[in-house]
C-alpha positions in Angstrom: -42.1 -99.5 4.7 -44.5 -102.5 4.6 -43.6 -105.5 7.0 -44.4 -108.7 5.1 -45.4 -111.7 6.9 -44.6 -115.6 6.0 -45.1 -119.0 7.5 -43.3 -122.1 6.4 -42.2 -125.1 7.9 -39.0 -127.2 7.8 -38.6 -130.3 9.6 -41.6 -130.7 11.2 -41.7 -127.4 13.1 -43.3 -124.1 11.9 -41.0 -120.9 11.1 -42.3 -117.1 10.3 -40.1 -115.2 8.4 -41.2 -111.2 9.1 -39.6 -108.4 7.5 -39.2 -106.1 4.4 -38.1 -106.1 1.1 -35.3 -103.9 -0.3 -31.6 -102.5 0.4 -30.6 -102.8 3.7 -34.0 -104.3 4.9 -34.1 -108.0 6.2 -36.4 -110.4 7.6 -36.1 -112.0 10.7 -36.9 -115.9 11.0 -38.0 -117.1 14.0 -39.5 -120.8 15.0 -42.4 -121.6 17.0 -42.4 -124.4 19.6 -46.5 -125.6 19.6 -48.9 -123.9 21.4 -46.8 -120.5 20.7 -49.6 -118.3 19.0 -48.2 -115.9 15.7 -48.9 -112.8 17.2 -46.0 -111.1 16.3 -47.0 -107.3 15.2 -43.8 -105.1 14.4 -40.8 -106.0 12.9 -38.5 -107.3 15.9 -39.7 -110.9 17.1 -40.8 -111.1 20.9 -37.3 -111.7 23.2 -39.4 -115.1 24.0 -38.9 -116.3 20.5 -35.4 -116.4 19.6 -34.3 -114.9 15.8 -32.5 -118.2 14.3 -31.7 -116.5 10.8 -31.7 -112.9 9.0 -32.2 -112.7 4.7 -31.0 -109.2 3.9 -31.2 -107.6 1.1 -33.9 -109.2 -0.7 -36.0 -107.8 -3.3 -38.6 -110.2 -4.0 -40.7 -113.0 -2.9 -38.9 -115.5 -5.0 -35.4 -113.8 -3.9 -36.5 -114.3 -0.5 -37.8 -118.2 -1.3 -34.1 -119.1 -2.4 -32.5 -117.5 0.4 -34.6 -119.9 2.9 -33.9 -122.6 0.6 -30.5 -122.3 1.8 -31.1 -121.9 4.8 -33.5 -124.5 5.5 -33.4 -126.9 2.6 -36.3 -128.7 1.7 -38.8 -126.2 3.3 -42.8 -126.4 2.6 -45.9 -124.9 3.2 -45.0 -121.5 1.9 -47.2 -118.6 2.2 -48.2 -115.2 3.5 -50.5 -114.2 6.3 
């Protein structure tokens, strides 16, 4: 399993979505207050940073880019790291 690693931001704030593609698999998105570093290493987000949505079941990027659009309408700055 490969964790895959996103940043995007939606009102003015800055959200990483972290997780894996496929059946059953699901990424966590979690939002960082400034100053918060992106240090997040494995695929469950520190207890510090709270989860605020889970995509399941997604099979590709673009799958995964609709189901944020949903989620958080109108999000930018889309890309991996």
């Amino acid at each position: 399993m490969t964790t895959k690693r996103f940043k995007f931001s939606h009102n003015a704030a800055d959200y990483e979505a972290l997780g894996s593609y496929g059946p059953g698999k699901h990424f966590a998105v979690t939002k960082f207050p400034p100053g918060v570093p992106r240090m997040l290493s494995t695929s469950s987000a520190p207890s510090c940073v709270p989860v605020l949505a889970l995509v399941t079941d997604v099979g590709t990027e673009e799958e995964l880019r609709a189901e944020l659009d949903i989620k958080f309408p109108g999000f930018t700055d889309f890309a991996a790291f």
